[in-house]
N, C-alpha and C positions, 0 to 999 in steps of 0.2 A: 338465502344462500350463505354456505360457510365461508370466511375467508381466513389468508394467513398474512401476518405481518413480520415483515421485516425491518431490523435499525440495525442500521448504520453509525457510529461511532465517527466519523471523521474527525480530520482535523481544523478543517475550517466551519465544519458543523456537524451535528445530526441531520443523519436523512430518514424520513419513516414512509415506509411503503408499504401498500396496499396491495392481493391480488386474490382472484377466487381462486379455486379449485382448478380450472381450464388454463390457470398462469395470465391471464386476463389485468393488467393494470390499475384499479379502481380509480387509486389516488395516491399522492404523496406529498410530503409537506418537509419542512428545512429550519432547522434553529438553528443561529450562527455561534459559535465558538471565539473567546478572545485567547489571542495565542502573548504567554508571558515571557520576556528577553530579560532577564536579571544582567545578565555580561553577555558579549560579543560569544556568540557557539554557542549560549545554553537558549534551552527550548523547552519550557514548561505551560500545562493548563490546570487549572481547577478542576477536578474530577465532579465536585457539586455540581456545578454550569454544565458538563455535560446530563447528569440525570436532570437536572431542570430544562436543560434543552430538550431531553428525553420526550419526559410528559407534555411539554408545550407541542410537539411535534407529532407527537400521538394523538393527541387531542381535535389538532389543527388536520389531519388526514381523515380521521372519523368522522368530522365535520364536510368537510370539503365531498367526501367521497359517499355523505349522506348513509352511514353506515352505523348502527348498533352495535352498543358494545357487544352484544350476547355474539354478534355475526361470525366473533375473532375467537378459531377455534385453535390456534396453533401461532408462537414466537420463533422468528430467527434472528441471532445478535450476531453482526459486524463488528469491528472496529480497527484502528487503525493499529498497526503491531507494537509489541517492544516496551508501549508506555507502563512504567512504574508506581503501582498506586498502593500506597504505606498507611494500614489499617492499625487501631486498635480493637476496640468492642464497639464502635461506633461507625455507622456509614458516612461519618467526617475523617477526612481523610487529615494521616499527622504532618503532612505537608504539600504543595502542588505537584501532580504528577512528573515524570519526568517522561519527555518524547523518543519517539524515536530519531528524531532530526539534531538532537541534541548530543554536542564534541567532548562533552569537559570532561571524556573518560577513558582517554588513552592508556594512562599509568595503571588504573585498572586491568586493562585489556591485555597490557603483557603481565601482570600479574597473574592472571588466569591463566595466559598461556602455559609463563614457568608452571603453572602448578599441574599442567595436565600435561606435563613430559615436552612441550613444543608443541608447534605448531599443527603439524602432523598428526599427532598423535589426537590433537585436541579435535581435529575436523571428522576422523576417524571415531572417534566418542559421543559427538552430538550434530554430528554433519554440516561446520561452520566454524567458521575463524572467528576470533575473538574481533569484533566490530564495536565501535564506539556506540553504535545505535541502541546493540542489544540491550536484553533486560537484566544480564547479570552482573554488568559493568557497572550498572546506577545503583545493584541492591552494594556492590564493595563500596562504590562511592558513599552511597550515605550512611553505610556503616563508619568510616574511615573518617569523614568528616561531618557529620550528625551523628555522632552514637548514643546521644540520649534519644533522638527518634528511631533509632535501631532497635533498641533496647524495649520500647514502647510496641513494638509491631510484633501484629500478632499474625497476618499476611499481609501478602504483594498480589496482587491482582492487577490482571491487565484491564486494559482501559473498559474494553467490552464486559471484560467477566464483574468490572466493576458495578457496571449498571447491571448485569442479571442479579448479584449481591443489594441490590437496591429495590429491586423488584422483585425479587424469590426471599431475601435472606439467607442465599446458598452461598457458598462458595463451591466456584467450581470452575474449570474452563477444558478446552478441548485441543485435538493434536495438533491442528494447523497454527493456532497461536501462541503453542505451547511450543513448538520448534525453534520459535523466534524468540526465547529466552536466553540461551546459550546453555542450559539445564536440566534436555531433552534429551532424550537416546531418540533420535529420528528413526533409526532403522526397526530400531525395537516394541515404539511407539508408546515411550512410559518415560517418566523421571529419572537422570540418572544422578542417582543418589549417591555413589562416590566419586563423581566431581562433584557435589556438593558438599561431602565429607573433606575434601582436599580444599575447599574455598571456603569450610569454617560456615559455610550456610544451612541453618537446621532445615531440611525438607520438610518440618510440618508448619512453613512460612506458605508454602506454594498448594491451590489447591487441589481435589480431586480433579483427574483425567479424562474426557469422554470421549468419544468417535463424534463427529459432527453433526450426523444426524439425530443421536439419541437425545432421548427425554434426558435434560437433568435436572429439574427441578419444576415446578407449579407456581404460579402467580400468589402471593403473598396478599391479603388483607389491605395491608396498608399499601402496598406495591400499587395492588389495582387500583385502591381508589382514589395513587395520585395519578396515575395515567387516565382515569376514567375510562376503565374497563372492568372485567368479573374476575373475581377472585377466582383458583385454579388453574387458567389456563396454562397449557404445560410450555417449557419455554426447551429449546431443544438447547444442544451444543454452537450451533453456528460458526462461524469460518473467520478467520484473521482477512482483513481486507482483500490483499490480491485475492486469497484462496476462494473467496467468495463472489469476488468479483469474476475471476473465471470461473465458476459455476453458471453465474447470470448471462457467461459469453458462450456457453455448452463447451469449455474446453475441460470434457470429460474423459477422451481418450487419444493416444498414441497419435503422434502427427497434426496436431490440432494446438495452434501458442495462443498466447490471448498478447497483446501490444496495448498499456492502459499507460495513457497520457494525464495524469492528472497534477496535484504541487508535485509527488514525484512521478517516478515513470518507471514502469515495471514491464520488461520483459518474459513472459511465464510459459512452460511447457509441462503439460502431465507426464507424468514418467509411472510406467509399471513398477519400477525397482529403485531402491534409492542410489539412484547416478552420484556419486562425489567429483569432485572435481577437486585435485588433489593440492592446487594452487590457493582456493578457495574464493575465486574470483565470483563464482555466481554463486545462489544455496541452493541447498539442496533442501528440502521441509516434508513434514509428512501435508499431501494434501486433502481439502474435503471429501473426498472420493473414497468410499470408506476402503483400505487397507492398501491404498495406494498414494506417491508421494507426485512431489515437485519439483522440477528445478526452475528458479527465475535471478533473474540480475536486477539491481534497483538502483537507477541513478535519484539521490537526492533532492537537484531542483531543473524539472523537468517543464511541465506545464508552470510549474512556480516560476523559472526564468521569464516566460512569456508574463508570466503576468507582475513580473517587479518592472519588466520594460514597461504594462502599460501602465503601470502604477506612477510611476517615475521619469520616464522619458516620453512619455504619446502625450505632452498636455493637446496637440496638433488635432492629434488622432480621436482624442478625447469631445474636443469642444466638434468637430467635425461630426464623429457619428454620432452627439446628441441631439445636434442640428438637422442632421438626415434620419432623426432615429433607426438606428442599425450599430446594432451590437459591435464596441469599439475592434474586437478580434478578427471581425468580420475584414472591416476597412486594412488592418493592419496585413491580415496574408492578402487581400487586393494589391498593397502596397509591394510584398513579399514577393510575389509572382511576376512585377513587374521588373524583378533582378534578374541575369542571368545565371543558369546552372552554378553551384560553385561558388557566387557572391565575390567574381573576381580577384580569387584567393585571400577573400575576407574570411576569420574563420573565428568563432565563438565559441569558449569554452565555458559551459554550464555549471560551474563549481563555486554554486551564489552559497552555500551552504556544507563546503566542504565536498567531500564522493566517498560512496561504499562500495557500488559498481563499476567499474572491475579494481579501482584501484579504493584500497581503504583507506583513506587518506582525510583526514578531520581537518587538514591546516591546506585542502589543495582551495585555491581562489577561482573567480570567474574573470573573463578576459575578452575584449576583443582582441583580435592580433593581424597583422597586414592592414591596415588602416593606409590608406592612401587619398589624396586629394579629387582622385576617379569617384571615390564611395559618395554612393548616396544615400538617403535615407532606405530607400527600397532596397540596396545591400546589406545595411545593417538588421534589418528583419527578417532579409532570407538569410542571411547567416547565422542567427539567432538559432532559428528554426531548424535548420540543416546540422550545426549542434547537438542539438538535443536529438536529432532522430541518429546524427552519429553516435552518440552517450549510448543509445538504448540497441544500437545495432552491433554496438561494443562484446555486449552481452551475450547477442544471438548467436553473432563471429565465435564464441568459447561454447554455447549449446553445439553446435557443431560439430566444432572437433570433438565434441564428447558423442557425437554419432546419435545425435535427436536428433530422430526425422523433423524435419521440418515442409510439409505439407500446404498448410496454409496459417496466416496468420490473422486472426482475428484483432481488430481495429475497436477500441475503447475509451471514453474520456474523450476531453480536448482534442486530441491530434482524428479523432474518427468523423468529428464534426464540419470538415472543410474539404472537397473533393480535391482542391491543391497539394492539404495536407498529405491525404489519404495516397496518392499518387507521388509525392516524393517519399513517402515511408516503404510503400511499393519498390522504387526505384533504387532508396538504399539500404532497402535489406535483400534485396536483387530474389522477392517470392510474393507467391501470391498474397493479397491482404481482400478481407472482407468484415461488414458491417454485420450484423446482426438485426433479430425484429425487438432487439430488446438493449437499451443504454441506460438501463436503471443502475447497473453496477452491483457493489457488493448488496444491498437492501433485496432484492432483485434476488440474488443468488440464496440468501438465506432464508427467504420465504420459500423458494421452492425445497429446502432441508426441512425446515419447519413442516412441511404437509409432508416428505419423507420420514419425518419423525412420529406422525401419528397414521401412514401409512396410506396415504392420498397418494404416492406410488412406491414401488417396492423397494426402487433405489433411483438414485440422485442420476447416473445415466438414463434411467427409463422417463424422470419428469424432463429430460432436458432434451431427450427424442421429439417426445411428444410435444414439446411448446417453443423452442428457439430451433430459428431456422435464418440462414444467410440471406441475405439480401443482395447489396449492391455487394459484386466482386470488381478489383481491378489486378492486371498482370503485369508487373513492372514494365517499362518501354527498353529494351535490350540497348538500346544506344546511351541511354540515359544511366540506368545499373552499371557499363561499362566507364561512363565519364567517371560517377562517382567514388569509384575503385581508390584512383589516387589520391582524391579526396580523404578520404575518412584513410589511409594510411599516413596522412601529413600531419592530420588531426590526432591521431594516436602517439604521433611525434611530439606532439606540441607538449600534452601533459609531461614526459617523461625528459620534456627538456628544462622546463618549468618545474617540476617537481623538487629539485634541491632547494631553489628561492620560494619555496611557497611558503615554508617557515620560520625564515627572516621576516618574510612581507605580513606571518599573524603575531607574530612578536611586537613586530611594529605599530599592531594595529590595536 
């Protein structure tokens, strides 16, 4: 039987997934990622280590899933958005990527601005404010301050198109991760080449364009036989993280978000038309969908907060669920649930890594705040918690006013995997939320563009008819949606009272 694979580019790793033709699961395998802090805000990885993770990954599913290389008729490439990866003539890159989680590019960011008229004008031209995350902030940075590796680069390739460069020899990438540059005409769905005249960037740094489903290149000689697979395989476009991640969730049409908890947290809705938002608090991107976009919000450290508490503060939690063997997350929302609603006006702000969503803000911090001698540990985990689904509900609150249907929300990541969670995201996004038959994520969504690309079905709504379907639904508890009201309005408070000290408090730091 033929199948198609999927990778995933993460940022804590590659993921490689396996599935037939029927969207059938085979197998999947994981190589981890080390993540580089040079200074406080900067956020870099070796682009190598990802293609070595690559092939170890591929290898390790083929194996696992008892599968032939001849069997892999069709590639789809993930990865996570924004990263900067500075080529010469060689697949050794002229320096460590740069992320998207990474601040050190504010000055940048209004330099962009002035040069695209303001602010306005700039969200108007590529459907997106000038954000520290993006990819055009890091190409001025290292111009500005690396210019003999400027000087040396012959492209910028995002992290995914990196590794199709590794395994094709192409250069090339596709609309949904190409949105996430700041470089894009989103509405138009091409390069726009005078902001890049006005930022002094030659466009033949960035590569060819494609729809996400199309073929853009063939597996390369040497590609294959370090993944240990056949030469030619065609390797399609594939989807910037979220965009593919809701693929894997079917949020293919109108009325249908996808809610993906993972280091960040991405609130996402298909949009027929490209919706702006004139503030430019959520984006707007072209999505997988061929000729249709997106809008989503993305809080920075989302499932990442949960997981610096258990890194850092559960040593309790820790030595308990190795003792019980059960997964430390598990015992922690146990813990969570045993607070009440609210967390006794304890309140936790998610800003372990700065915020893009809704506020762009590189210097905002994380916080507990109302600390009282009442808190117990079980307070501090549901506020934690409650947090982060307030961060991402932030988001939905501005889909809204921009008149997205909002129908049902689709449950993904971390926050999908605990019936507690799933039930307070219910309660404070105050709408339906439902599971799926499929938590593979973006690896998942791109295999099924991959069998769209060599036409295993006609398009990307007809494979995701056919093979993902809801599961477990829940409907917020109306008493509960009601408590939280004031809640996540005091929470919204908090940032904007904090918001002047946040940048004394990264001066300090």
């Amino acid at each position: 039987m033929s199948h198609l694979l999927g990778i995933d580019i993460g940022t804590s790793g590659t993921k490689v997934l396996v599935c037939n033709q029927a969207g059938r699961v085979i197998a999947t395998a994981t190589s981890p990622h080390d993540l580089i802090m040079p200074k406080p805000g900067w956020s870099e990885q070796d682009p190598q280590q990802w293609w070595r993770a690559t092939c170890k990954a591929v290898k390790a599913a083929l194996h696992k899933g008892n599968i032939k290389k001849n069997q892999i008729v069709a590639i789809g490439l993930s990865g996570q958005m924004h990263g900067s990866v500075f080529l010469a003539n060689t697949t050794k890159p002229l320096r460590p990527a740069i992320l998207w989680n990474d601040q050190r590019t504010a000055e940048q960011c209004a330099q962009i601005e002035q040069a695209a008229g303001g602010k306005r004008k700039l969200i108007k031209a590529v459907g997106n404010p000038a954000l520290t995350g993006f990819t055009a902030p890091k190409i001025l940075w290292v111009k500005q301050h690396q210019s003999q590796i400027y000087r040396k680069t012959k492209q910028i390739l995002l992290p995914k198109d990196y590794i199709r460069y590794c395994m094709t020899g192409t250069f090339a990438t596709e609309v949904s991760d190409a949105s996430g540059t700041l470089l894009f005409n989103v509405a138009k769905r091409k390069w726009n080449t005078t902001l890049m005249r006005k930022l002094d960037i030659d466009s033949a740094l960035m590569p060819t364009c494609y729809e996400s489903h199309e073929v853009t290149s063939h597996l390369s000689a040497e590609g294959a036989k370090a993944m240990g697979l056949l030469e030619g395989i065609p390797v399609v476009g594939g989807a910037a993280d979220n965009a593919a991640a809701a693929i894997g969730n079917g949020v293919v049409n109108s009325g249908i978000l996808c809610a993906s908890l993972g280091t960040s947290g991405v609130m996402f809705a298909h949009s027929d038309q490209p919706a702006l938002d004139p503030g430019g608090r959520v984006h707007t991107m072209c999505s997988a969908v061929d000729g249709k976009w997106c809008v989503f919000g993305c809080m920075l450290s989302a499932g990442g907060s949960f997981q610096w508490f258990r890194n850092e503060l559960a040593e309790p939690e820790l030595a308990e669920a190795k003792k019980k063997k059960i997964d430390p997350y598990t015992l922690l929302i146990q813990k969570a649930q045993a607070a009440p609603l609210g967390s006794e006006g304890l309140f936790f702000l998610p800003y372990l890594t700065g915020e893009r969503c809704p506020h762009p803000d590189p210097d905002a911090r994380g916080a507990y705040i109302g600390l009282t001698r009442r808190h117990t540990r079980n307070h501090i985990i549901r506020a934690l918690l409650e947090g982060v689904t307030f961060g991402m509900n932030d988001a939905l609150e501005i889909m809204r006013h921009m008149n997205i249907p909002v129908k049902t929300i689709r449950l993904t990541g971390g926050g999908a995997k605990d019936p507690f969670w799933r039930q307070l995201q219910a309660d404070i996004y105050n709408a339906p939320v439902a599971t799926v038959n499929s938590d593979e994520g973006p690896a998942f969504g791109v295999a099924l563009l991959a069998g769209v690309g060599i036409g295993v079905w006609k398009n990307i709504q007809q494979a995701c008819k056919a093979i993902i379907t809801e599961t477990e639904k829940r409907k917020p508890l109306r008493k509960h949606a009601n408590q939280y009201i004031p809640y996540h309005k005091q929470y919204q408070q908090l940032y904007a009272a904090l918001a002047p000290e946040f940048k004394s408090i990264t001066k300090l730091s």
